[in-house]
C-alpha positions as CSV (number, residue, x, y, z in Angstrom):
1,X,68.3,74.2,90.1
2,X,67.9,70.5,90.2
3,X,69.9,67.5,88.1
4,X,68.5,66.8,85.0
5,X,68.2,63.0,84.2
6,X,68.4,62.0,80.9
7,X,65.9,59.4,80.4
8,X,64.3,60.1,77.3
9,X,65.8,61.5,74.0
10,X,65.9,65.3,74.0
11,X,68.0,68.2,72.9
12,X,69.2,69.0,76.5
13,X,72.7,70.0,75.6
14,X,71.8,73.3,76.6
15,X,71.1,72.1,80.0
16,X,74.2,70.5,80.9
17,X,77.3,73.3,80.6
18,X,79.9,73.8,83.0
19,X,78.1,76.5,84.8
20,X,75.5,74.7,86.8
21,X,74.2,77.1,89.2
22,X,70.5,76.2,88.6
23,X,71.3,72.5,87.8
24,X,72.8,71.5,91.1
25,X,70.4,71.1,94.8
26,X,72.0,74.3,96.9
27,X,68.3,75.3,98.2
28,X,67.8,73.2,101.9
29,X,64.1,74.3,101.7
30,X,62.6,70.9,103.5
31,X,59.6,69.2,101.9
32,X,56.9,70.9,104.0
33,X,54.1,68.0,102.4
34,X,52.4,66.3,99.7
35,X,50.8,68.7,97.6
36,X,51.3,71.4,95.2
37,X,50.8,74.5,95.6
38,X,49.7,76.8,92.3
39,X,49.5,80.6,92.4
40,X,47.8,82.0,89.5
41,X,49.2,85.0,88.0
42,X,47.0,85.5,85.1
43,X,46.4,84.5,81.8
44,X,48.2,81.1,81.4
45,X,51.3,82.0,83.8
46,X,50.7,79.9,86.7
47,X,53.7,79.3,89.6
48,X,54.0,75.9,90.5
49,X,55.5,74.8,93.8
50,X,55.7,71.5,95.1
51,X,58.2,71.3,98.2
52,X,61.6,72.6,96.7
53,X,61.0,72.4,93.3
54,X,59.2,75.7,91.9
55,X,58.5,76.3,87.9
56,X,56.5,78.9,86.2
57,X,54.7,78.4,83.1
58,X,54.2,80.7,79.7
59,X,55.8,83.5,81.5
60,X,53.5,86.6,80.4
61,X,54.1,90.2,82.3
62,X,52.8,92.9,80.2
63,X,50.4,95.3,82.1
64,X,46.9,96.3,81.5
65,X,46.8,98.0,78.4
66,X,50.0,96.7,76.7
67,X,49.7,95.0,73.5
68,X,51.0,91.2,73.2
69,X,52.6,90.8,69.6
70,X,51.3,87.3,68.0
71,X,53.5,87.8,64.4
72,X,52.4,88.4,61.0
73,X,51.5,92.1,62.4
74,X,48.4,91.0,64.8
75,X,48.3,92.1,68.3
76,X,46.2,92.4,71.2
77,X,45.7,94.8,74.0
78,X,46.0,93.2,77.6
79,X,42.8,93.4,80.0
80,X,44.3,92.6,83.2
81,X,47.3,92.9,85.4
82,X,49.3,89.9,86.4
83,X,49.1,89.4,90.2
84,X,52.8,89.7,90.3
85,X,55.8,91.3,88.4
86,X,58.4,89.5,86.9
87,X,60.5,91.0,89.5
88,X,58.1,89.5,92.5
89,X,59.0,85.9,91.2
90,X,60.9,83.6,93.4
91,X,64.1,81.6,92.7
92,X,62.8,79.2,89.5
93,X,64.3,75.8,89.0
94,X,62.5,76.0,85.4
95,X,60.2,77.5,83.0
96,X,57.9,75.5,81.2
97,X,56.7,77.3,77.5
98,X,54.5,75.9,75.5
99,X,54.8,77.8,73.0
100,X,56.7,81.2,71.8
101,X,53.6,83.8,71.5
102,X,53.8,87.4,73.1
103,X,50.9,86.6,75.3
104,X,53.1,83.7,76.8
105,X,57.1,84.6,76.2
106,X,56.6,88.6,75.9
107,X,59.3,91.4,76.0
108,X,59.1,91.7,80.0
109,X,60.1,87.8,80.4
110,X,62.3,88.5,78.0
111,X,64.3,91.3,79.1
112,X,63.9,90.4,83.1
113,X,64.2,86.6,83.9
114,X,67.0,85.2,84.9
115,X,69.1,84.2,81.2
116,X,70.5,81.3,83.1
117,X,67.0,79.6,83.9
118,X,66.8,76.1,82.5
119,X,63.3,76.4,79.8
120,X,61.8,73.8,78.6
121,X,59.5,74.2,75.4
122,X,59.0,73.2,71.8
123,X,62.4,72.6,69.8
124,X,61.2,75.7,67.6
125,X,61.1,78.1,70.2
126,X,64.0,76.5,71.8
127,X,66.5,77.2,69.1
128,X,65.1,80.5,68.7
129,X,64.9,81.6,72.7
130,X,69.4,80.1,72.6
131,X,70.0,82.2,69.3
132,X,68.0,85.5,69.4
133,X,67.2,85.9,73.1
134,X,70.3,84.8,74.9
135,X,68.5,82.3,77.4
136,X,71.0,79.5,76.5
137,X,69.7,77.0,79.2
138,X,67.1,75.3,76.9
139,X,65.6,71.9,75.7
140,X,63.4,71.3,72.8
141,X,61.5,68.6,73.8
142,X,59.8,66.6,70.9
143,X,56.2,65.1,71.3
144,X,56.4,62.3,74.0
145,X,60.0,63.2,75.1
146,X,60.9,64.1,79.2
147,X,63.3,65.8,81.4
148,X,63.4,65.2,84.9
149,X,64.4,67.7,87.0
150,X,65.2,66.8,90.8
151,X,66.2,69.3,93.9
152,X,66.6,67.7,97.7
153,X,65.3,64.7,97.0
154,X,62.2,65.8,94.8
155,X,61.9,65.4,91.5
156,X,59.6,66.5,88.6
157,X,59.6,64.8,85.2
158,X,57.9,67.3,82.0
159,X,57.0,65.0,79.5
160,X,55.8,67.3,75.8
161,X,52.3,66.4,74.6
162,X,51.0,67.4,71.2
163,X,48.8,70.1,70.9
164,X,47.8,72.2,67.7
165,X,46.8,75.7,67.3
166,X,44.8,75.7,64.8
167,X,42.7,73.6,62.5
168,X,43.7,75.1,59.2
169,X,46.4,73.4,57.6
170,X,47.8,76.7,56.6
171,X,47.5,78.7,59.6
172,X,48.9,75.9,61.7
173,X,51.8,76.9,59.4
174,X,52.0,80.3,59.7
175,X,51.3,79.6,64.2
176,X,54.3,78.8,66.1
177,X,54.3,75.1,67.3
178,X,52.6,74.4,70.7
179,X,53.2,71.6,73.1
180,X,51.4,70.3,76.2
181,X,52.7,68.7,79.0
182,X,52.4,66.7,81.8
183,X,54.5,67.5,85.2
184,X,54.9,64.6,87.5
185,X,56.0,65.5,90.6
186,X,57.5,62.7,93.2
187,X,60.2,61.7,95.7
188,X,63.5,61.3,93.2
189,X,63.9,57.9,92.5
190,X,60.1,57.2,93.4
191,X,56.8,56.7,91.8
192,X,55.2,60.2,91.2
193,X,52.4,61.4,94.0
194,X,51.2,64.2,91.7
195,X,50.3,64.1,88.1
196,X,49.4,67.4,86.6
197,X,48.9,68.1,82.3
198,X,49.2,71.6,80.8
199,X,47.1,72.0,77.7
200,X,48.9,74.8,76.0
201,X,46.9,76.5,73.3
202,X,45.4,73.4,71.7
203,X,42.6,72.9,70.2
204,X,40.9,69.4,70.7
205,X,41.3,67.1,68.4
206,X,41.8,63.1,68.1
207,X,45.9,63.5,68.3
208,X,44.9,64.4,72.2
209,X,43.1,61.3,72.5
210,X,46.8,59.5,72.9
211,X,47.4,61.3,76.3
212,X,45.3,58.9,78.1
213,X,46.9,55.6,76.7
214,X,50.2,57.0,77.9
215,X,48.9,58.9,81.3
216,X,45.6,57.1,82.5
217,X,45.2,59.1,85.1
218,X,45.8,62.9,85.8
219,X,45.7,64.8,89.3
220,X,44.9,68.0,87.6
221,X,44.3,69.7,84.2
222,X,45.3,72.9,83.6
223,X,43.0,74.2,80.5
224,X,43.7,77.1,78.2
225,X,40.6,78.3,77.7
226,X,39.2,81.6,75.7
227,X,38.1,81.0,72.4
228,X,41.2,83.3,71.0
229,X,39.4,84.4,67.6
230,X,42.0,85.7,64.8
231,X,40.6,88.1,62.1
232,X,38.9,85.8,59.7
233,X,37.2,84.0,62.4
234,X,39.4,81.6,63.0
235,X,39.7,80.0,66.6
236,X,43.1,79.1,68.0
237,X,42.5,77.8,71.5
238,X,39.5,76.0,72.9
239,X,36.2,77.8,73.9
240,X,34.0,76.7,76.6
241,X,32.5,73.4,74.6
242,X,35.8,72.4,73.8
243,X,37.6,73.2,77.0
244,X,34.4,70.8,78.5
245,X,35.1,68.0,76.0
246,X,39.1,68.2,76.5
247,X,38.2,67.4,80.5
248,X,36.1,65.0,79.4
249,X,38.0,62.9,77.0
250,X,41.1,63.4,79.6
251,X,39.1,62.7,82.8
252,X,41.1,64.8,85.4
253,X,40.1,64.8,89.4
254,X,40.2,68.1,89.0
255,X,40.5,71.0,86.6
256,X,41.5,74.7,86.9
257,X,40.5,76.8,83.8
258,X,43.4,79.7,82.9
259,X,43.8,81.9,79.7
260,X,39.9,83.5,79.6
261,X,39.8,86.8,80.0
262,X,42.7,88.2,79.9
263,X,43.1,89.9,76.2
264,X,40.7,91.1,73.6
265,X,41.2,88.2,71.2
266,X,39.6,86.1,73.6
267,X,35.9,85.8,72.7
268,X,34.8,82.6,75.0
269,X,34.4,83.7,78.6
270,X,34.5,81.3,82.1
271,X,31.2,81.4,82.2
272,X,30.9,79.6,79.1
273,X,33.1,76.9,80.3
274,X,31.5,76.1,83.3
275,X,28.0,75.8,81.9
276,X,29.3,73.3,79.3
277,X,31.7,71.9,82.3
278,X,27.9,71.9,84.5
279,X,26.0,70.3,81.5
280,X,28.5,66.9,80.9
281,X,28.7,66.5,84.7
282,X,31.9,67.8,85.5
283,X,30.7,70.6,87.7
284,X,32.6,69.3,90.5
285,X,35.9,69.1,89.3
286,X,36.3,72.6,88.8
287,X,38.6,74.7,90.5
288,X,37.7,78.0,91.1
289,X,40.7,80.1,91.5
290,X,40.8,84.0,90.9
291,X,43.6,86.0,89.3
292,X,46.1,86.1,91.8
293,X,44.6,83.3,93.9
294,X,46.4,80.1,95.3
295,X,45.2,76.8,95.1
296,X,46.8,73.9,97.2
297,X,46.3,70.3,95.7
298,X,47.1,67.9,98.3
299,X,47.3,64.1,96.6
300,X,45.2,61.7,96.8
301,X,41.9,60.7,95.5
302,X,39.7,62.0,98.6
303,X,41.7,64.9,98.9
304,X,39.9,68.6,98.5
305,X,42.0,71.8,96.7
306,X,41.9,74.7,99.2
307,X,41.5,78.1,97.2
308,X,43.4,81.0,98.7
């Protein structure tokens, strides 16, 4: 996998050992252009390629009718295949997790990725994916913090975002700790060409309103949608009005909605997002890109996805 640079302050020590097999540029691949290319697995696993460099996201596998285990003894039963198996998946360079859920890390990722793929997450599940799982290629990234990653002279940098799960005080407790990000991705060395942010499951709220004095601009917003409602009522990721806000507040060229439909605890379907999207005028940034669908992002301001 590519060099990591260390930039920023992280807990990347589990990045750096002696055995660098996925930390060193062996893969010749050659830069085939200037856009990413996203293939969207299902519920927020999305593969991310962009020349060389290829990362998954929230690494979810269980098949239709499998429960996800979400702690404190709730569950939910899966709606949907994933458009590949963990066994299907390319050579990574890295996983990015926002957060350490069973609809996002579950017992298939954990049992069948590679243990020596770099992750990088939030420094709770971090600690917990080096001392209970074995995947001892981590970095807990705090709020704000990077890590670039490079491979053939391409280079993406994951900067951690804050997110929160929940608006209770005391079931933000009793949630494991999310994180956003935003992946630039660039010639090493050189400005970045491609911006895109990963919500995670936030909810929105003013502590997101900082993204946009840090990163002015975004190529494209990946939204975890849904409207995941835990007994009690309670709402843990956005629904369609505050999926539409998010986009607005963030002002993204372009936005591809994920994490809708996919398990029963979700209560807020697409539809509901792209009325809301429709009704604040962002109708035209949507991406509409099926389960199992690619999406190629060239950059560029005038530059249109292509859905596959």
């Amino acid at each position: 996998m590519p060099q990591p640079t260390n930039h920023h302050d992280h807990d990347d020590r589990h990045l750096t050992g002696n055995d660098d097999r996925h930390l060193t540029g062996d893969d010749h691949r050659p830069f085939t252009g200037d856009a990413i290319d996203i293939h969207f697995i299902g519920n927020a696993t999305v593969l991310l390629s962009y020349g060389p460099l290829t990362l998954l996201t929230d690494p979810n596998f269980l098949h239709r009718g499998q429960y996800a285990y979400l702690g404190h003894g709730l569950m939910s039963r899966r709606l949907t295949e994933p458009a590949l198996d963990v066994h299907e998946l390319p050579r990574l360079d890295a996983v990015v997790l926002s957060h350490l859920h069973g609809d996002h890390w579950d017992r298939r990722a954990r049992r069948h990725l590679d243990h020596t793929v770099p992750i990088l997450t939030t420094p709770h599940a971090a600690r917990r994916l080096r001392t209970v799982h074995g995947f001892h290629r981590t970095a807990g990234l705090r709020t704000w913090k990077a890590l670039t990653l490079q491979r053939d002279g391409v280079e993406v940098t994951v900067t951690a975002l804050p997110g929160r799960h929940a608006g209770h005080a005391v079931l933000r407790r009793l949630l494991p700790p999310v994180m956003g990000s935003m992946l630039e991705f660039g010639p090493a060395g050189g400005p970045p060409r491609m911006r895109l942010y990963i919500s995670g499951d936030t909810l929105v709220y003013d502590g997101l309103d900082e993204i946009t004095e840090r990163f002015p601009t975004a190529d494209l917003a990946v939204l975890h949608l849904g409207g995941t409602r835990l007994p009690g009522g309670f709402v843990v990721t956005m629904d369609g009005t505050q999926g539409a806000e998010l986009a607005r507040r963030l002002g993204p060229r372009l936005v591809l909605p994920v994490h809708y439909s996919d398990y029963t605890v979700m209560r807020s379907p697409l539809s509901a997002f792209l009325a809301e999207a429709d009704a604040i005028g962002l109708g035209d940034r949507i991406v509409h890109c099926g389960h199992g669908e690619h999406v190629r992002v060239p950059c560029g301001l005038g530059a249109a996805p292509e859905v596959h």
